[in-house]
N, C-alpha and C positions, 0 to 999 in steps of 0.2 A: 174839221169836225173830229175830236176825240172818239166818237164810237158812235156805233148805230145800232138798232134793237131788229132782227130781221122778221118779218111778220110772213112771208115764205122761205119751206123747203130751200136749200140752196143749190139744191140739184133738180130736184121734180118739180118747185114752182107753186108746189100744193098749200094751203092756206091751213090744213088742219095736222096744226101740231100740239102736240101736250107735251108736258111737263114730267119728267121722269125722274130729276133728282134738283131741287135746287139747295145750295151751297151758300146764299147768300150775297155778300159784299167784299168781294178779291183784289188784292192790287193787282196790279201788273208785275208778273215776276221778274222782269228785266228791268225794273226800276228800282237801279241802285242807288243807297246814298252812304256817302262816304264817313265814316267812325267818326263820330266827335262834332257832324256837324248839325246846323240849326234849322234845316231843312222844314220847308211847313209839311202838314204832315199829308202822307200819301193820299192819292184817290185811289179809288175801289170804285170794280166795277161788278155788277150784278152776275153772278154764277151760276146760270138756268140751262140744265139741258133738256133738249127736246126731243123727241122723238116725232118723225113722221113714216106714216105708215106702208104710203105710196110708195116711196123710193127706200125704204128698211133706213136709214139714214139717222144716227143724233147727231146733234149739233147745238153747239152755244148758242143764247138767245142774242147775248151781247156781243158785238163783232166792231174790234178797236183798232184803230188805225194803227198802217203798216211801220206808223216809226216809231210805235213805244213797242208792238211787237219786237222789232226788229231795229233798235237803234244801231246808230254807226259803232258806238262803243258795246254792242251786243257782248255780253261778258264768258260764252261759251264756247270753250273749243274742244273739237271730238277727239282729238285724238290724246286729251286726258283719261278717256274710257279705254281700260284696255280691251273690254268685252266687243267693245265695235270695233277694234281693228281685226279682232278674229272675227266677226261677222262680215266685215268687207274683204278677208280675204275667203274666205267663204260665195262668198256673192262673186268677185272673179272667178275661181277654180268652178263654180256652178255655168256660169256662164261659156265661159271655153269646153265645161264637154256637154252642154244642151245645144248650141249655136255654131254653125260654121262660120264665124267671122274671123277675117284676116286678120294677119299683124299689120297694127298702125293704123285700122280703120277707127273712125273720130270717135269718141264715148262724151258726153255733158254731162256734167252733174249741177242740177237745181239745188241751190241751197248747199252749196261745196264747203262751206266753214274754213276750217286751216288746209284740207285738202287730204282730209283722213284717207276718204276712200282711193280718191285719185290716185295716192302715191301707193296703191295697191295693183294699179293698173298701166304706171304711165311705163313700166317697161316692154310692154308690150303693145298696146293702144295709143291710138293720140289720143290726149288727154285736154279737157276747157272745163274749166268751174267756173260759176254764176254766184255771186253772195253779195248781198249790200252791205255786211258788213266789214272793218276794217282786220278784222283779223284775214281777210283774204292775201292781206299783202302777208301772212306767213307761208301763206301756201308758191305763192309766186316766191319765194327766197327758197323753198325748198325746190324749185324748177316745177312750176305745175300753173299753167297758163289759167290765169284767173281775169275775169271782167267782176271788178266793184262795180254790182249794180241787182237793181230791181229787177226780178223774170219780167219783162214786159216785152211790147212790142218792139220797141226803141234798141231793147236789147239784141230780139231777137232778129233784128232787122240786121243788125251789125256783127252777130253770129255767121250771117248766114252771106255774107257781102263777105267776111276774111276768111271766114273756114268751111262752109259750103254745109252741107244736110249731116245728120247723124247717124251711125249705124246701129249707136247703144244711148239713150239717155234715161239718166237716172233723177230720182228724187226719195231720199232715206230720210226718212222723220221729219220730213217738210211739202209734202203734199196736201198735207190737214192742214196747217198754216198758212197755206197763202188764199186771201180773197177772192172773191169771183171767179172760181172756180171751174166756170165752160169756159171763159176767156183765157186761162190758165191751160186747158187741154188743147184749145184753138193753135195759141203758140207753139206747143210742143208739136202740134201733128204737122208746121210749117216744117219744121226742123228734122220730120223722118221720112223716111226714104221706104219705099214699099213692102221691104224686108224689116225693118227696123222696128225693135223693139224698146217700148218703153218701163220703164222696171220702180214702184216705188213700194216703200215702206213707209207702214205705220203705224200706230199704237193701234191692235186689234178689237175692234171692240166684245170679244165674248171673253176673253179672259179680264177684262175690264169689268165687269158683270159679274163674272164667275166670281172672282178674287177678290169684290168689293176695293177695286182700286180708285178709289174717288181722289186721290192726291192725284193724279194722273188729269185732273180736270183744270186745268186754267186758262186762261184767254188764248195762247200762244195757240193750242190746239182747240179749230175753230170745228174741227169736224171730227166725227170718231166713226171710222168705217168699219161695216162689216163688209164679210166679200161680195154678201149680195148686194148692198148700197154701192158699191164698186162695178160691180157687174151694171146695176140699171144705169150709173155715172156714164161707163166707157161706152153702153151700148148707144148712146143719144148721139155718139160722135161716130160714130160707124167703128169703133174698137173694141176688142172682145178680150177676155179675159183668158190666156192659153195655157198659162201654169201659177199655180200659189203654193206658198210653205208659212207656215209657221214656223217663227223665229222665237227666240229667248231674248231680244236686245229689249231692252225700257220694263220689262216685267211680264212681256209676250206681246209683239208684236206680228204682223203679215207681211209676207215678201212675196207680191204679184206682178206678174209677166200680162203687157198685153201690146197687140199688133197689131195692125188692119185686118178687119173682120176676111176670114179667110185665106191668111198666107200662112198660119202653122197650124197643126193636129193641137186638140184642145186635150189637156194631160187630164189625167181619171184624179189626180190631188185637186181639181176643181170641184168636181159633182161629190167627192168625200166632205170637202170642208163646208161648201154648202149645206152639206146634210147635220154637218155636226151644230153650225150654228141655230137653228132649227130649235131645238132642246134649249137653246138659252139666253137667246135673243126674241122674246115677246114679252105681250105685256104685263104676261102671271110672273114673267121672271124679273122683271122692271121693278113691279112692287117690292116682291124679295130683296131687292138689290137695295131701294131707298130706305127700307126696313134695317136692313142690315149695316148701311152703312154708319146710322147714327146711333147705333149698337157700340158700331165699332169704335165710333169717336168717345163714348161714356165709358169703355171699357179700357179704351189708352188714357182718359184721363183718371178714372178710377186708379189706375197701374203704378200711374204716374206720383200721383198724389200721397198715395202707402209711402212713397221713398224719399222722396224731393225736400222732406221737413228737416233729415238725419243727415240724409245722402248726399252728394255734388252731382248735379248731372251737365253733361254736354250733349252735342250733337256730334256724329262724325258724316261727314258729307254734306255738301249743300245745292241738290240738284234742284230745278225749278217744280216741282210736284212737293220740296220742303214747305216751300212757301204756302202752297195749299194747304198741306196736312197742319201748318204749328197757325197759320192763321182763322182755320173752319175748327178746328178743337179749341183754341183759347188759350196756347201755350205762350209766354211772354220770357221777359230778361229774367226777371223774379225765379223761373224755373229752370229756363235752359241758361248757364252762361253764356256760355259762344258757341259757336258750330267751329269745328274743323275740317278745312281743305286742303287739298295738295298737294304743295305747292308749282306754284306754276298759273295757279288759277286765277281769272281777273276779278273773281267776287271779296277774292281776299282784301280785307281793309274796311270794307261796305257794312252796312245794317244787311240782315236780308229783308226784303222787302213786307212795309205791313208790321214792322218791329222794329225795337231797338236790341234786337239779339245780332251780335259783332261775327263777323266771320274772319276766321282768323289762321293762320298756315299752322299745317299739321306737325307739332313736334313733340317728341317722346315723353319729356320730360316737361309737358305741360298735360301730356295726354295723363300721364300715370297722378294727378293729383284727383281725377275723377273715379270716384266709387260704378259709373254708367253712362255707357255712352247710347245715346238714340241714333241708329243707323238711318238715316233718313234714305239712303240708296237701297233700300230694304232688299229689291228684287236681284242687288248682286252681295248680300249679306256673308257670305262663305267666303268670298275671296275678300272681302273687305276685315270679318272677323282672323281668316289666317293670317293676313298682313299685319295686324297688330298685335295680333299674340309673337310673333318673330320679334317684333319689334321691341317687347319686353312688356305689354301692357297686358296686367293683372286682373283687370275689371271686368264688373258685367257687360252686358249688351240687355238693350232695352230693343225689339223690334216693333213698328207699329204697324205694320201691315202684314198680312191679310188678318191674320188673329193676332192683336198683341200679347206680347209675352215674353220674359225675359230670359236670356240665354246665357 
């Protein structure tokens, strides 16, 4: 089965959910197809989130199987961001002065990719990542012990038969991504040890709200936490909630600590960020939210439209929230020629998905024929516009999120 339509809460169980923003008919942003070819054309899937009230909790209505999620050719790797390498070396140096853990004691990481974080840790920690994808064999060539494979039982079973319980396991920007969700914590609390801390990140949901990030919404990300949805998640499992931060990775993210209920002092950054989501996470601000976001979409195409008849426009970046934003606005080839990436990146060659707009490696002297480029990486805008000014490019910048407008 390609996808299922979930009729309960995926945490609380609860049957009464609404509707708080729908977006439509979305591909799947991992679904590349490669330039020039004849491909029939993409499916889409319905883009409904929900909100329920019981567990504070949104979440997609549509929930798609873990291999278009997550193909073997999954086309991302982290450590093209440089913003997440200072975030995960940040997440180490936090970690060694909150935690008395030894050198060498075991760390996981769920959803490890090329092994970004890992190789943040592995001089110090022993270090196992988990990825079904095949970009894990980069991380194993950079010496960082990786199982290609699905979080599951199967895995966890074979975790724990060669390298024994954990003292640290992590999950960064893939705790909202994976299915079944109690079965998912089940595993994980197999694998810690009474002291043992589980540590993930995710896309926050109040600056989600706040900032009208609705590119931020597609299948990949099947859930969008607040702390308190988190809080009611980990308390069902006898885990509590011990520290949180707010992060700046993806456009404001959450970085939360929890443990077995009752082995650490619970940090006062908990009852703060509780309080602040309060203010902006209900249903008065939900409305505002849906109000505004298709504000926002008539005002990038209005933007867009003043230019695109005179002007050349491209894209620079092609993160998967692109795919959201150029396919719920109605941006096509006709507008954007191509996007530019990296190099280095596996999208390059591809359509992005839901288009025939060509993704194609980032070079100077194709960038400087464009009068504006649409940052599609909106939320690291400043490091992406100094890079290109160095570089010699003279144009504008078109931004599409939070307010469009060009720079």
């Amino acid at each position: 089965m390609l996808f299922r339509n979930i009729k309960n809460c995926q945490i609380s169980g609860s049957k009464e959910l609404f509707s708080i923003l729908n977006l439509g008919y979305l591909p799947a942003v991992n679904n590349l197809t490669k330039i020039g070819s004849n491909s029939p054309e993409q499916k889409k899937y319905l883009a409904d989130l929900l909100y329920c009230k019981k567990s504070s909790l949104v979440q997609l209505r549509t929930i798609l199987d873990k291999k278009i999620i997550f193909p073997k050719n999954y086309p991302y790797t982290s450590s093209t961001t440089k913003s997440l390498g200072k975030n995960f070396y940040n997440l180490f140096n936090e970690i060694k002065k909150k935690f008395n853990f030894k050198k060498n004691e075991l760390i996981i990481d769920i959803g490890s990719n090329d092994g970004n974080l890992l190789s943040k840790f592995k001089n110090y920690f022993k270090v196992l990542g988990v990825t079904p994808e095949l970009v894990g064999k980069i991380a194993i060539k950079r010496g960082i012990p990786t199982i290609i494979s699905y979080f599951e039982k199967k895995t966890v079973d074979l975790i724990l038969n060669k390298y024994g319980k954990a003292s640290i396991i992590t999950a960064t920007n893939v705790f909202a991504h994976i299915d079944k969700i109690h079965t998912v914590i089940k595993q994980i609390k197999r694998l810690m040890k009474k002291n043992s801390i589980f540590i993930n990140e995710s896309h926050h949901l109040m600056p989600l709200i706040k900032n009208v990030q609705y590119d931020t919404v597609y299948h990949e990300h099947m859930r969008y936490y607040s702390l308190k949805s988190l809080k009611y998640l980990f308390k069902k499992h006898n885990l509590e909630i011990i520290d949180a931060k707010k992060i700046s990775t993806h456009g404001g993210s959450i970085r939360v600590y929890a443990a077995f209920k009752g082995s650490y002092k619970i940090n006062n950054s908990v009852k703060k960020i509780l309080r602040e989501e309060e203010k902006y996470i209900n249903e008065k601000k939900f409305k505002v939210f849906r109000k505004n976001v298709f504000l926002s979409k008539i005002k990038l195409y209005t933007l867009i439209n003043k230019i695109y008849k005179e002007k050349n426009i491209a894209g620079i970046s092609a993160p998967s929230r692109a795919s959201t934003l150029i396919n719920f606005v109605g941006l096509s080839e006709e507008i954007i020629d191509c996007i530019f990436e990296i190099k280095g990146s596996k999208k390059i060659g591809n359509y992005l998905p839901g288009t025939r707009i060509p993704i194609v490696e980032e070079k100077i002297n194709k960038l400087k024929k464009y009068d504006y480029l649409i940052i599609f990486s909106w939320h690291i805008y400043k490091e992406i516009i100094s890079n290109l000014k160095k570089k010699g490019f003279k144009g504008k910048f078109i931004l599409p999120l939070p307010k469009p407008k060009i720079i």
